[in-house]
N, CA, C and O of each residue as an XYZ file, in Angstrom:
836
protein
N       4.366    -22.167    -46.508
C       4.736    -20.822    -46.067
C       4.402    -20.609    -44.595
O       5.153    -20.036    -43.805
N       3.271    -21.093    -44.314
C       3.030    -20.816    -42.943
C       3.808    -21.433    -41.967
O       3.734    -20.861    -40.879
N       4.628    -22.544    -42.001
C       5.721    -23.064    -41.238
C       6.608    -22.188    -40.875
O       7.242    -22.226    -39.821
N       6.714    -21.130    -41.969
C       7.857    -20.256    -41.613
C       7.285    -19.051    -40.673
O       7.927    -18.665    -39.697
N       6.325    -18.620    -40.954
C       5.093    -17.420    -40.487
C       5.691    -17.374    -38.723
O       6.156    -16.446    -38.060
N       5.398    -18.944    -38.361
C       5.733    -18.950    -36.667
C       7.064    -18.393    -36.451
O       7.286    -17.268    -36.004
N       7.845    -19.168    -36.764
C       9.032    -18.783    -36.617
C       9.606    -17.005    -36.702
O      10.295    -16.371    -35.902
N       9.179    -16.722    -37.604
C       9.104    -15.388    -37.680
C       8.413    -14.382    -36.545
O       8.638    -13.304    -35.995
N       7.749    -15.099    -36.555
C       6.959    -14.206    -35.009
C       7.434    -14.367    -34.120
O       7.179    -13.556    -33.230
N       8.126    -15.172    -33.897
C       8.761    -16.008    -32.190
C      10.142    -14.529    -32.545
O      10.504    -13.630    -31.786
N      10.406    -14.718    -33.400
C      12.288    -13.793    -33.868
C      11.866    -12.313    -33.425
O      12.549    -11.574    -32.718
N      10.397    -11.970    -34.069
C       9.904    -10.765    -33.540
C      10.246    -10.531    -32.176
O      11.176     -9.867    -31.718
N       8.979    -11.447    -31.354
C       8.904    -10.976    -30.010
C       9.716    -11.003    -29.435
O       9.839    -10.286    -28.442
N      10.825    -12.061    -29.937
C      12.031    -12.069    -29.030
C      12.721    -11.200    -29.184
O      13.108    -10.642    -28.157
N      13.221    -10.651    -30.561
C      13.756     -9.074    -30.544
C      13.235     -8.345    -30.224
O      14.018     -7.417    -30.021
N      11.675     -7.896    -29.851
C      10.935     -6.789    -28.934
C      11.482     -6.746    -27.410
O      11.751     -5.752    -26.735
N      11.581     -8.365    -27.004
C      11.930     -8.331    -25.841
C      13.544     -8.150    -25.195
O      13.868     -8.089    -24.009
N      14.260     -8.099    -26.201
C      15.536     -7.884    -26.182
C      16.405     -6.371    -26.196
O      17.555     -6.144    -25.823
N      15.178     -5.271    -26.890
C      15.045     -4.705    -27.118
C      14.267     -3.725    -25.671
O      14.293     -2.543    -25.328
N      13.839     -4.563    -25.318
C      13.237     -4.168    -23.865
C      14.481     -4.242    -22.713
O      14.631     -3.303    -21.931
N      15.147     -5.148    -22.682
C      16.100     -5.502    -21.757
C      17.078     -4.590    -21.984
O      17.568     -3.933    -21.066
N      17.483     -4.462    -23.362
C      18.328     -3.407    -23.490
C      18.376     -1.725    -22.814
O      19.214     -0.858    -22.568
N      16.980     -1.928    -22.720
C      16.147     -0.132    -22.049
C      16.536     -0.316    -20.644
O      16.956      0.785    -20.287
N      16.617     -1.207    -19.588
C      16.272     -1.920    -18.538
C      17.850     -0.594    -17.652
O      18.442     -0.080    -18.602
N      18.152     -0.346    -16.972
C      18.793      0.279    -16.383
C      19.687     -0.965    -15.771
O      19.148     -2.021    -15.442
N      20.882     -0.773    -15.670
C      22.098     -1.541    -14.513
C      21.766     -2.079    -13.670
O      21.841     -3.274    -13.384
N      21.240     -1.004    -13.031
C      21.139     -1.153    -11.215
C      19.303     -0.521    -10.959
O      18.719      0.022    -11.897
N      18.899     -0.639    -10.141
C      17.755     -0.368    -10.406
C      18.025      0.940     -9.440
O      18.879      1.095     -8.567
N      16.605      2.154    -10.084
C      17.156      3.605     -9.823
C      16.222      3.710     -8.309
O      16.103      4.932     -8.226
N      15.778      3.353     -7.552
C      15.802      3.294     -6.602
C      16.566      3.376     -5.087
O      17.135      2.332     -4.767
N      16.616      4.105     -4.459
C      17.622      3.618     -3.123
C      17.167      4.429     -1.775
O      16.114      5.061     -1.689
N      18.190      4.294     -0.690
C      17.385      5.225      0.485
C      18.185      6.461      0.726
O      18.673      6.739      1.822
N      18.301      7.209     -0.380
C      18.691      8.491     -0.454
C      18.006      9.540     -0.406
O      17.782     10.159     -1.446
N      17.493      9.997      0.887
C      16.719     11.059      1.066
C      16.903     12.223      0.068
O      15.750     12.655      0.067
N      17.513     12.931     -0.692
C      18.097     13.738     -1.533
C      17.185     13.667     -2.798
O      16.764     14.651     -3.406
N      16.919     12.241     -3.135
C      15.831     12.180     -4.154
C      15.239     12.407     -4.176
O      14.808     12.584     -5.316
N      14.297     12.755     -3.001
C      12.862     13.235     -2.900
C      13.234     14.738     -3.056
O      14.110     15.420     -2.524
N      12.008     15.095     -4.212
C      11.983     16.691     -4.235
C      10.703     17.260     -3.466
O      10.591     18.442     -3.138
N       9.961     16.486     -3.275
C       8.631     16.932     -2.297
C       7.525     17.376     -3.694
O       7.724     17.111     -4.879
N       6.892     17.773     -3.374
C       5.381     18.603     -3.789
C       4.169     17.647     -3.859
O       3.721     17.331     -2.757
N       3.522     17.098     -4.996
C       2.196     16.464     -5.191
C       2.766     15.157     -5.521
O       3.767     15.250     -6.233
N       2.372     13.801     -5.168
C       2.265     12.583     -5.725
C       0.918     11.688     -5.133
O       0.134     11.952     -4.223
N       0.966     11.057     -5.631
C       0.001     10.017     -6.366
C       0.110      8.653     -5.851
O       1.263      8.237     -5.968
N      -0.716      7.793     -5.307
C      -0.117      6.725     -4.894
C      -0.079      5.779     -5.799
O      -1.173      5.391     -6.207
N       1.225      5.110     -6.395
C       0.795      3.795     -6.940
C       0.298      2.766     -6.110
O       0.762      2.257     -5.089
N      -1.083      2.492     -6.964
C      -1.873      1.624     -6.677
C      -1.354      0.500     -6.653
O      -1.310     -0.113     -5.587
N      -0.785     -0.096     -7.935
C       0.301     -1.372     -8.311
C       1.067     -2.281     -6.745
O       1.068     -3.373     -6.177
N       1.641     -0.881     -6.652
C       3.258     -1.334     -4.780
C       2.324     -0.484     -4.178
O       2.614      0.693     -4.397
N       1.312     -0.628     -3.503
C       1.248     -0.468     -2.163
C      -0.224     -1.263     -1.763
O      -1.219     -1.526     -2.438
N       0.040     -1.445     -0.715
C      -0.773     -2.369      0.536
C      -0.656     -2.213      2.043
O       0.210     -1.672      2.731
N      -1.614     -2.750      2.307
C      -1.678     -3.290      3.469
C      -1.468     -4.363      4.303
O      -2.521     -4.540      4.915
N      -0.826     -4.989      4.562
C      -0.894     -6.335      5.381
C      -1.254     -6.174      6.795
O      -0.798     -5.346      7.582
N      -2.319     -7.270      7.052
C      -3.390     -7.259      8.357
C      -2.909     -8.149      9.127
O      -3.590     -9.065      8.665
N      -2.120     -8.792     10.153
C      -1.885     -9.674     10.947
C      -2.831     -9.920     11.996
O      -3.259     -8.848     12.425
N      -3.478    -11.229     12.756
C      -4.139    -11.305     13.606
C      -4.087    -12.785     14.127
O      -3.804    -13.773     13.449
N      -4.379    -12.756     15.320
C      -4.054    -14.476     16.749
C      -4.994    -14.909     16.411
O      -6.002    -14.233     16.206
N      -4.890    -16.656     16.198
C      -5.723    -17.483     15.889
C      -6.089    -18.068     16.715
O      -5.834    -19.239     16.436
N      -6.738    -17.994     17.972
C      -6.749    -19.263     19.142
C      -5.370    -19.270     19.479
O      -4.811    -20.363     19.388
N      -4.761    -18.389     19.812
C      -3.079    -18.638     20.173
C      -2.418    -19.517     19.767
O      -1.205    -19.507     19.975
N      -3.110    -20.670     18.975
C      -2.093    -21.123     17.682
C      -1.152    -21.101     16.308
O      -0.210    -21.775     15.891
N      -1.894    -19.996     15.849
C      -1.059    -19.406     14.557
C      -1.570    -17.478     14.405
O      -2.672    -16.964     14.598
N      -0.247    -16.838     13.993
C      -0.281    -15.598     13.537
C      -0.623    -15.250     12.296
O       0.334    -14.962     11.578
N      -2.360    -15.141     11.506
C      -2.367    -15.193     10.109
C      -2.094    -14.165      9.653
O      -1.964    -13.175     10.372
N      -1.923    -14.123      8.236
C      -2.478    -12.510      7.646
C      -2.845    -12.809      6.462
O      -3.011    -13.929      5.979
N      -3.047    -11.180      5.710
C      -3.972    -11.209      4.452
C      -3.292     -9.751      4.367
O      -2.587     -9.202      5.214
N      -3.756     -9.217      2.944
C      -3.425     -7.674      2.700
C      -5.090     -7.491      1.679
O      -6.131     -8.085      1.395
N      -4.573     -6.620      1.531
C      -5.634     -5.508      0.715
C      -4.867     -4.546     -0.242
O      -3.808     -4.056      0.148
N      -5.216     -4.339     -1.122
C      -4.021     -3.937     -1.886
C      -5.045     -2.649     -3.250
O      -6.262     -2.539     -3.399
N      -3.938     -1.930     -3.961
C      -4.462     -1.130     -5.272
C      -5.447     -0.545     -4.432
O      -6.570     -1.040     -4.340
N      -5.064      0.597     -3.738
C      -5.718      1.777     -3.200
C      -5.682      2.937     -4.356
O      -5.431      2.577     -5.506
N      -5.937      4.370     -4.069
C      -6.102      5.409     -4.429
C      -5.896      6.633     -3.336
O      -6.165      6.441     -2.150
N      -5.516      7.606     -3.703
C      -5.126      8.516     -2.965
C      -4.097      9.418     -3.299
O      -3.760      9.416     -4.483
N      -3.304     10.477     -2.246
C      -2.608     11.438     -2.605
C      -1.857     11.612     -1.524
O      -2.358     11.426     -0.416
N       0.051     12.166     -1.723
C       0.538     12.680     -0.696
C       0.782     13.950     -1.255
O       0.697     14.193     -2.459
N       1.133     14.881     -0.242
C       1.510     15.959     -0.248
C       2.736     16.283      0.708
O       2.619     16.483      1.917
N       4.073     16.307     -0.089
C       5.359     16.125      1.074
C       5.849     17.409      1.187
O       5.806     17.806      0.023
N       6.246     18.221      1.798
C       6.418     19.278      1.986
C       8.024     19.185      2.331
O       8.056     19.003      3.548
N       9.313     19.222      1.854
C      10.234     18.293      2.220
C      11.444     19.438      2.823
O      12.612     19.109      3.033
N      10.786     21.111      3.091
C      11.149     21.971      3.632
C      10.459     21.985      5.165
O      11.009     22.292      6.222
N       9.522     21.692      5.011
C       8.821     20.999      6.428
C       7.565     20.140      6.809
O       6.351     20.324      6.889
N       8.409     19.160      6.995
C       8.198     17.648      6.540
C       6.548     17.552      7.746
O       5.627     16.743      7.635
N       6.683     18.616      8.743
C       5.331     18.655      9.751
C       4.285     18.852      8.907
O       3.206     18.414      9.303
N       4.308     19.309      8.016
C       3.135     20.052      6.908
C       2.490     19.265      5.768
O       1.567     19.584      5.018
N       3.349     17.962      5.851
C       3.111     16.833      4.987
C       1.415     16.227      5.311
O       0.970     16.254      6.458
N       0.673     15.753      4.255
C      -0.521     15.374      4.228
C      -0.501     14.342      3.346
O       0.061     14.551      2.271
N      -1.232     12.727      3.651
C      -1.195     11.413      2.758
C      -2.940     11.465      3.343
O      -3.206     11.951      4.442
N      -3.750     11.031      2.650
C      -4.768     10.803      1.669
C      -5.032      9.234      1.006
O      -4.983      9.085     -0.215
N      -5.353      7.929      2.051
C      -5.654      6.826      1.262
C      -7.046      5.942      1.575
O      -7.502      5.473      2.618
N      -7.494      5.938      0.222
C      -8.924      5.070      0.032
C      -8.588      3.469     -0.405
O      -7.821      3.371     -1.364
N      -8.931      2.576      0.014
C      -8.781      1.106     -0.026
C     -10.461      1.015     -0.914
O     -11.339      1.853     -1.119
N     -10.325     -0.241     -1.211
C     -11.514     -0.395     -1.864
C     -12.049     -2.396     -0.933
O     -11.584     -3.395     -1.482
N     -12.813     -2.547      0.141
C     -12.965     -3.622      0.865
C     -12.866     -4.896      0.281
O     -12.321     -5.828      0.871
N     -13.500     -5.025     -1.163
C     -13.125     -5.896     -2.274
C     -11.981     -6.355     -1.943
O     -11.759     -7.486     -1.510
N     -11.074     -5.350     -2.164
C      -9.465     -6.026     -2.506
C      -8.730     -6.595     -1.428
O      -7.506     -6.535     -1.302
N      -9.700     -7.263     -0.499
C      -9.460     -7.846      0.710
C      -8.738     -9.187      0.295
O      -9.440     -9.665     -0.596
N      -7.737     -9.954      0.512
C      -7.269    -11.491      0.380
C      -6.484    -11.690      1.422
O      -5.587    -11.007      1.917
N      -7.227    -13.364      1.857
C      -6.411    -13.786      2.868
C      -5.899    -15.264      2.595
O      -5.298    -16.049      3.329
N      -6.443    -15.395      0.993
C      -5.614    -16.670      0.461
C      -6.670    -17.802      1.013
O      -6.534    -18.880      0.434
N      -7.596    -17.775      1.919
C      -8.925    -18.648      2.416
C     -10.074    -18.173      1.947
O     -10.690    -17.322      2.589
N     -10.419    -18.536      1.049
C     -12.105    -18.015      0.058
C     -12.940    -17.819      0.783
O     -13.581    -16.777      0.642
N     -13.255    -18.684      1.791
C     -14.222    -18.819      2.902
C     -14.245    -17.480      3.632
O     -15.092    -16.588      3.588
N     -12.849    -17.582      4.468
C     -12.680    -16.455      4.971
C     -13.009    -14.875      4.691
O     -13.521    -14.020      5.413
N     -12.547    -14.837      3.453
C     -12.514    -13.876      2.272
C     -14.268    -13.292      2.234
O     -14.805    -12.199      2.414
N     -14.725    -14.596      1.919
C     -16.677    -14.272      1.835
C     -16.387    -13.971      3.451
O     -15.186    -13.704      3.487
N     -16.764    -13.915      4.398
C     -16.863    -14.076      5.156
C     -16.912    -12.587      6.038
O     -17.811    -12.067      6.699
N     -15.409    -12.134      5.699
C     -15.180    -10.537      6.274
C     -15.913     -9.983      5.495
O     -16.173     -8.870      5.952
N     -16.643    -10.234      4.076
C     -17.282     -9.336      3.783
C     -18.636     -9.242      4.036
O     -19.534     -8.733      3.364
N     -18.652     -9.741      4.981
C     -20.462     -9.866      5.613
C     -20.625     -8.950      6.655
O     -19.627     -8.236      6.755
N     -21.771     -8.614      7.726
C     -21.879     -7.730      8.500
C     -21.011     -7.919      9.769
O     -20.684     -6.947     10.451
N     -20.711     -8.957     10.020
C     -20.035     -9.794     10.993
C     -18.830     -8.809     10.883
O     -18.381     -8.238     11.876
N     -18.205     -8.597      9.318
C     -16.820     -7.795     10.038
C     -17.131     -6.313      9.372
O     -17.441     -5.275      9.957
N     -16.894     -6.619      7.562
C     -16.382     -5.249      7.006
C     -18.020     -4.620      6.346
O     -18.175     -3.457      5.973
N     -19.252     -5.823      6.322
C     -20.320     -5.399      5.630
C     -19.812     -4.211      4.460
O     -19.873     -2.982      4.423
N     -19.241     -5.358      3.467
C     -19.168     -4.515      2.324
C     -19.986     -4.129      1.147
O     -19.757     -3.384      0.193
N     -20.779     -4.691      1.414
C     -21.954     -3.773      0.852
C     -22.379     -2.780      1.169
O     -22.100     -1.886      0.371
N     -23.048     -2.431      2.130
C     -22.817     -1.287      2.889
C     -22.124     -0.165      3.069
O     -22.482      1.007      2.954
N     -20.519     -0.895      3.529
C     -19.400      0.267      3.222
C     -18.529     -0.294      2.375
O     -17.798     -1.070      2.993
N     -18.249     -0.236      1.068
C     -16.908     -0.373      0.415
C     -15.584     -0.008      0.176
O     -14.831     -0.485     -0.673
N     -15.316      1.031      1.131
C     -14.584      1.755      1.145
C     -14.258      1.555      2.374
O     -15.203      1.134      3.040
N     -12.657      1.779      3.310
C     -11.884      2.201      3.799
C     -10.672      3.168      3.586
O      -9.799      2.969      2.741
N     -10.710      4.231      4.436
C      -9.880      5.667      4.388
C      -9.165      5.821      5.475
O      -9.539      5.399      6.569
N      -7.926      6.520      5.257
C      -6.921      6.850      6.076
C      -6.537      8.459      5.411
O      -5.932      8.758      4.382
N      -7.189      9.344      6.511
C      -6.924     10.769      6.042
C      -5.814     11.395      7.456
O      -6.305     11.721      8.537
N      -4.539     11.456      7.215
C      -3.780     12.261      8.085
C      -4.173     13.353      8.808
O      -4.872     14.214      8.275
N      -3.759     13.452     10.144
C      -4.397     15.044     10.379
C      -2.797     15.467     11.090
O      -3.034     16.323     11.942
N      -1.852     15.286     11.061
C      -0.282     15.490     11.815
C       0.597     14.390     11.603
O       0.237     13.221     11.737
N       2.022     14.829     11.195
C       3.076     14.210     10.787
C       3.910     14.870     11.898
O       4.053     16.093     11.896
N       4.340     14.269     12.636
C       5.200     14.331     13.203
C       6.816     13.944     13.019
O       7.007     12.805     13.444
N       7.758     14.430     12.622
C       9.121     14.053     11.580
C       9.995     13.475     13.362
O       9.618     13.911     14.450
N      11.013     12.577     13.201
C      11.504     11.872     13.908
C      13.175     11.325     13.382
O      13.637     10.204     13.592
N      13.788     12.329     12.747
C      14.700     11.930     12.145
C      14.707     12.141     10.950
O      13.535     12.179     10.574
N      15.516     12.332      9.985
C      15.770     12.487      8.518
C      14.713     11.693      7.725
O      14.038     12.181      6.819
N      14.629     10.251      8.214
C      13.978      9.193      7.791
C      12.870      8.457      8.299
O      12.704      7.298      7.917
N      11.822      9.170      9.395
C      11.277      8.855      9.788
C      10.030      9.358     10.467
O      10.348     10.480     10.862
N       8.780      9.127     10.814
C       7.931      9.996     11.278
C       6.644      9.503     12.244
O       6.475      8.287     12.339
N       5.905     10.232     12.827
C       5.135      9.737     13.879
C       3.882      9.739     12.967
O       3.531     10.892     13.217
N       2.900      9.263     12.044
C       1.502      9.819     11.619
C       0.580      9.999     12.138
O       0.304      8.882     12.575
N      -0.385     10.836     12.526
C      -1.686     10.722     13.166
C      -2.505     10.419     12.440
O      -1.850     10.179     11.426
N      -3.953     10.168     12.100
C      -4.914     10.471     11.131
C      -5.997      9.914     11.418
O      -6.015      9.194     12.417
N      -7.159     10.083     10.654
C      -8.279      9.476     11.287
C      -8.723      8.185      9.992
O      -8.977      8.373      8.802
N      -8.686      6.902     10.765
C      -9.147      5.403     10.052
C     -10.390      5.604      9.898
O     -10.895      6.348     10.739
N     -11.038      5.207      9.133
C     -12.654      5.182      8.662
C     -12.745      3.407      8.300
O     -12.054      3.056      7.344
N     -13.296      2.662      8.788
C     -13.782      1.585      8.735
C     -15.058      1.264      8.912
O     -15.306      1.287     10.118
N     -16.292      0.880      8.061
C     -17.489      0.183      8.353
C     -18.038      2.002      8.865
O     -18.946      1.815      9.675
N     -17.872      3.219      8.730
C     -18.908      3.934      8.568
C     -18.202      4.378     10.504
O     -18.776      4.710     11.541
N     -17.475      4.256     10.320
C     -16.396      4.459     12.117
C     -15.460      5.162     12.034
O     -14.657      4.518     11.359
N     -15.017      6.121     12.298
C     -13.749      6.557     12.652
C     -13.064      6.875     14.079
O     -13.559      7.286     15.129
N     -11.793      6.545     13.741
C     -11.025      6.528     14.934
C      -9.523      7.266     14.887
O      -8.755      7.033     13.954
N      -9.274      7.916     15.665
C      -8.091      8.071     15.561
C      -6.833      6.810     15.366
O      -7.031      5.715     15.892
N      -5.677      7.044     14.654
C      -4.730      6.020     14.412
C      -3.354      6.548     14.604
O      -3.203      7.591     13.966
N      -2.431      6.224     15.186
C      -0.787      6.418     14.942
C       0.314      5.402     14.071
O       0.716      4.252     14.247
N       0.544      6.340     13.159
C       1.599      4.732     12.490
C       2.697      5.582     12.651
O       2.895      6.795     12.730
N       3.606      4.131     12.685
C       5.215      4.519     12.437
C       5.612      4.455     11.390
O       5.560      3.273     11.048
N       6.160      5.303     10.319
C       6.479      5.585      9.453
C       7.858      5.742      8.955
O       8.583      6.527      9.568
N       8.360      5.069      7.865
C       9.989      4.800      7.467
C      10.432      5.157      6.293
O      10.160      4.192      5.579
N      10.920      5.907      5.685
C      11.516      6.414      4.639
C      12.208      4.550      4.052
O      12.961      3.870      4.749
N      11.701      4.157      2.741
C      12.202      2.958      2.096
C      13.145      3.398      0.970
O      14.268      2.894      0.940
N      12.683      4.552     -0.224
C      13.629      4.420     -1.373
C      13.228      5.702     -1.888
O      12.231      6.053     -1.258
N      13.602      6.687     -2.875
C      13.361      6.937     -4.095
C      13.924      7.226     -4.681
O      15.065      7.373     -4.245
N      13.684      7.587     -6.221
C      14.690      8.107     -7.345
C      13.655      7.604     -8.595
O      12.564      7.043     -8.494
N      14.360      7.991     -9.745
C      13.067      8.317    -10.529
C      12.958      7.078    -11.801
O      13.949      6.936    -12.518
N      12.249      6.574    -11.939
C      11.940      5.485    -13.051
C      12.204      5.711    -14.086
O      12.181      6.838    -14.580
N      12.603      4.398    -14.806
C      13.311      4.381    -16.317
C      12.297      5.327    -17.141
O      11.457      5.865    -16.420
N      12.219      5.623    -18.473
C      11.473      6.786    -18.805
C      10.462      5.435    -19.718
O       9.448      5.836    -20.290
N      10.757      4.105    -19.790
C       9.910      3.141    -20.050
C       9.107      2.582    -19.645
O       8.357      1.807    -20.239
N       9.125      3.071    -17.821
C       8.342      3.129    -17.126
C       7.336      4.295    -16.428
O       6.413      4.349    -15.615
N       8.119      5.178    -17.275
C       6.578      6.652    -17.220
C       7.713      7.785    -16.808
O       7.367      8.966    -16.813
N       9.340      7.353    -16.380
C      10.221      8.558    -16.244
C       9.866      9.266    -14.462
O      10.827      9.460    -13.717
N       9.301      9.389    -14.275
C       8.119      9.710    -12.566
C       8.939      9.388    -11.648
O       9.251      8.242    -11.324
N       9.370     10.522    -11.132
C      10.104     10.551     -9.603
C       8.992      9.617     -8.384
O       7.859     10.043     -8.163
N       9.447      8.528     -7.792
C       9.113      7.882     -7.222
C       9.210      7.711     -5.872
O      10.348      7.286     -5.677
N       8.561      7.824     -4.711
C       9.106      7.520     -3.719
C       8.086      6.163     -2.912
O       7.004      5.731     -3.308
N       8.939      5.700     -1.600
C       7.908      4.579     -0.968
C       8.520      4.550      0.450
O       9.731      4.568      0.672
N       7.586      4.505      1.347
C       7.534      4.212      2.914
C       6.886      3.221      3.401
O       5.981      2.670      2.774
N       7.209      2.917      4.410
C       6.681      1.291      5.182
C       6.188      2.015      6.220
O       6.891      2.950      6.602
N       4.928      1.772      6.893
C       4.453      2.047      7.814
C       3.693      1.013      9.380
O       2.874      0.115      9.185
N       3.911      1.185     10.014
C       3.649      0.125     11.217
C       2.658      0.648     12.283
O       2.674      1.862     12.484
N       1.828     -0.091     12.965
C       1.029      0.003     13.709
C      -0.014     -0.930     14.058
O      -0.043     -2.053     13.554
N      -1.045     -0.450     15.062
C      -2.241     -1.766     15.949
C      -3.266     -1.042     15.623
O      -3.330      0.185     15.698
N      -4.111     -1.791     15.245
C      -5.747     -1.365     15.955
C      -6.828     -2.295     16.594
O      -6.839     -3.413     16.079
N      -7.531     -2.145     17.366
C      -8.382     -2.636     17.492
C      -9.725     -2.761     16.439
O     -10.439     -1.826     16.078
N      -9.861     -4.317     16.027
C     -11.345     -3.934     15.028
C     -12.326     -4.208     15.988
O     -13.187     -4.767     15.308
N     -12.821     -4.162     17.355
C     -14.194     -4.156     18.001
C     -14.165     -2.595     17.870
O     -15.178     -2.074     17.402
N     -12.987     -1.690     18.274
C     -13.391     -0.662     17.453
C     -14.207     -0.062     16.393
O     -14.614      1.100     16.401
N     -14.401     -0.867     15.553
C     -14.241     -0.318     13.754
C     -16.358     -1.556     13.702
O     -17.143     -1.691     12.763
N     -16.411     -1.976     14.804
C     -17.565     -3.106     14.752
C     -17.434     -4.031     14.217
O     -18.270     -4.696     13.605
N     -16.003     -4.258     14.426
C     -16.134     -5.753     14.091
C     -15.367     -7.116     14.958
O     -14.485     -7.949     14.749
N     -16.274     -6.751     15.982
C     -15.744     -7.645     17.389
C     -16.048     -8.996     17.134
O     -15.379     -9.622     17.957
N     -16.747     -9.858     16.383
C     -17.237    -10.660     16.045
C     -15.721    -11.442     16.280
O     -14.634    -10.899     16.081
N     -15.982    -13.254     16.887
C     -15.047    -13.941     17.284
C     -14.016    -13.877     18.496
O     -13.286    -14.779     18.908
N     -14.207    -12.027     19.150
C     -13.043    -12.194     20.242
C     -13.617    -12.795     21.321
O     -14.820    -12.822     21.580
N     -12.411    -13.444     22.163
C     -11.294    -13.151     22.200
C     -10.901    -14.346     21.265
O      -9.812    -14.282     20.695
N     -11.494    -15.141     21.120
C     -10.699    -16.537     20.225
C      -9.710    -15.782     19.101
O      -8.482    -15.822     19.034
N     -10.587    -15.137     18.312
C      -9.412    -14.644     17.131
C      -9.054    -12.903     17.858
O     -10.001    -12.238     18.277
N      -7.632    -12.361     17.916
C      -7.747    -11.130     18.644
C      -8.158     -9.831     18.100
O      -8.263     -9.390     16.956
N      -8.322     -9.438     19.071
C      -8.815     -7.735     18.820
C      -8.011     -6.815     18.018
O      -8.271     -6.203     16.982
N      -6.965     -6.871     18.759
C      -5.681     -6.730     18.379
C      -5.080     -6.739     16.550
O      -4.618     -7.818     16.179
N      -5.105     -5.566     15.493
C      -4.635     -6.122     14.137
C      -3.470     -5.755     14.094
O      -3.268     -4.624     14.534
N      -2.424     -6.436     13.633
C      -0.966     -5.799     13.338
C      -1.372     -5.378     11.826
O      -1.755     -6.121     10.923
N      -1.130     -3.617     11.802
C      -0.807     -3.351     10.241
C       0.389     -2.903      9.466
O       0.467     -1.742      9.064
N       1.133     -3.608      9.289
C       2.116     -3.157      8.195
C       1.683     -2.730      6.912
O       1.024     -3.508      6.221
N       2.035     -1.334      6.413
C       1.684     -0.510      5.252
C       2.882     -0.314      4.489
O       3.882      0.286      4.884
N       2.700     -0.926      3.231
C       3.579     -0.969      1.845
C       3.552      0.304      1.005
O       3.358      0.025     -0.178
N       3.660      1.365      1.189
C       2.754      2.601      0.746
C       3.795      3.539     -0.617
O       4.641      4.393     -0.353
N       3.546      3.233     -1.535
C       4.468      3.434     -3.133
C       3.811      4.855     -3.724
O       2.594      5.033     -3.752
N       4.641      5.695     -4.124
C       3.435      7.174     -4.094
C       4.679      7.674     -5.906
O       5.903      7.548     -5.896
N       4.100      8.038     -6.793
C       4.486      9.094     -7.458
C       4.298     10.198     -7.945
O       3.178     10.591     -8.272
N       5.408     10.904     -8.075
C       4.852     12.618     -8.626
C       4.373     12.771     -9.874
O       4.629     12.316    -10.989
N       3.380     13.756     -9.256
C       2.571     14.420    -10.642
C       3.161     15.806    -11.232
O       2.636     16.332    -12.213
């Protein structure tokens, strides 16, 4: 009997999963149709959004790493988009640069002393709108127990609202761009060999509550 038992289970999951595909939407409900966004309170998914850190190696190679599964809140105001407020906490942990070494490494006093501080924040203080799809951010970076003022460039990517198998949740997501200096933030350690200079590209995935 039990010969048959497997088989039977395999027919299951595979009809669960068929059954899943069937739920699955055409086309995926996503796109860059400003119209979708209704504005008010969302939530960032933690899941899609990041950070990616770029930085000069000895002027031989451009590395990077991200940091990823933050927490936080936007507030879009989409009658006037100046009034908008984003709200994000990183957790220093979720640092990867794919080099273990490395990895131990930023988390020592030398860069992010994460023991110490585990946390990195990005609290907006002005949105500046630049087009239908686009915006200037101000806000103040908190790194290592530091803050600094920051400007990112900011890009309208997609939204529209998720299959209802996926929670149904009007969704939206922006890409964001910008530099900082980390001798700023205290963590000059290595310049000029590795640079001062970080390129940050921000993956930033938010849904409504």
């Amino acid at each position: 009997m039990q010969k048959f038992l497997i088989p039977a289970a395999a027919l299951i999951a595979l009809a669960g999963g068929t059954a899943l595909i069937a739920q699955m939407p055409s086309a995926p409900p996503g796109s860059k149709d400003v119209t979708k966004v209704t504005g008010g309170s969302y939530k960032v998914d933690g899941g899609h959004t990041q950070v990616v850190f770029a930085w000069d190696h000895m002027g031989f190679t451009n590395n990077a790493g991200t940091i990823a599964e933050p927490t936080g809140t936007l507030t879009l105001d989409k009658a006037n988009p100046a009034a908008s407020k984003v709200s994000v906490e990183f957790a220093v942990a979720n640092l990867r640069t794919g080099v273990s070494a490395l990895d131990a490494h930023l988390m020592k006093s030398d860069f992010f002393d994460a023991a110490k501080f585990p946390t990195a924040t990005f609290t907006s203080t002005s949105v500046k709108p630049e087009g239908p799809t686009s915006a200037e951010i101000t806000g103040n970076l908190t790194i290592k127990g530091v803050t600094r003022p920051v400007t990112l460039d900011a890009a309208f990517y997609g939204a529209g609202t998720a299959p209802a198998m996926m929670g149904g949740k009007e969704n939206v997501g922006f890409v964001a761009t910008g530099t900082i200096k980390r001798s700023e933030f205290g963590m000059g350690y290595g310049v000029p060999m590795v640079s001062d200079a970080i390129e940050l590209k921000i993956i930033a995935g938010f849904q409504k509550q």
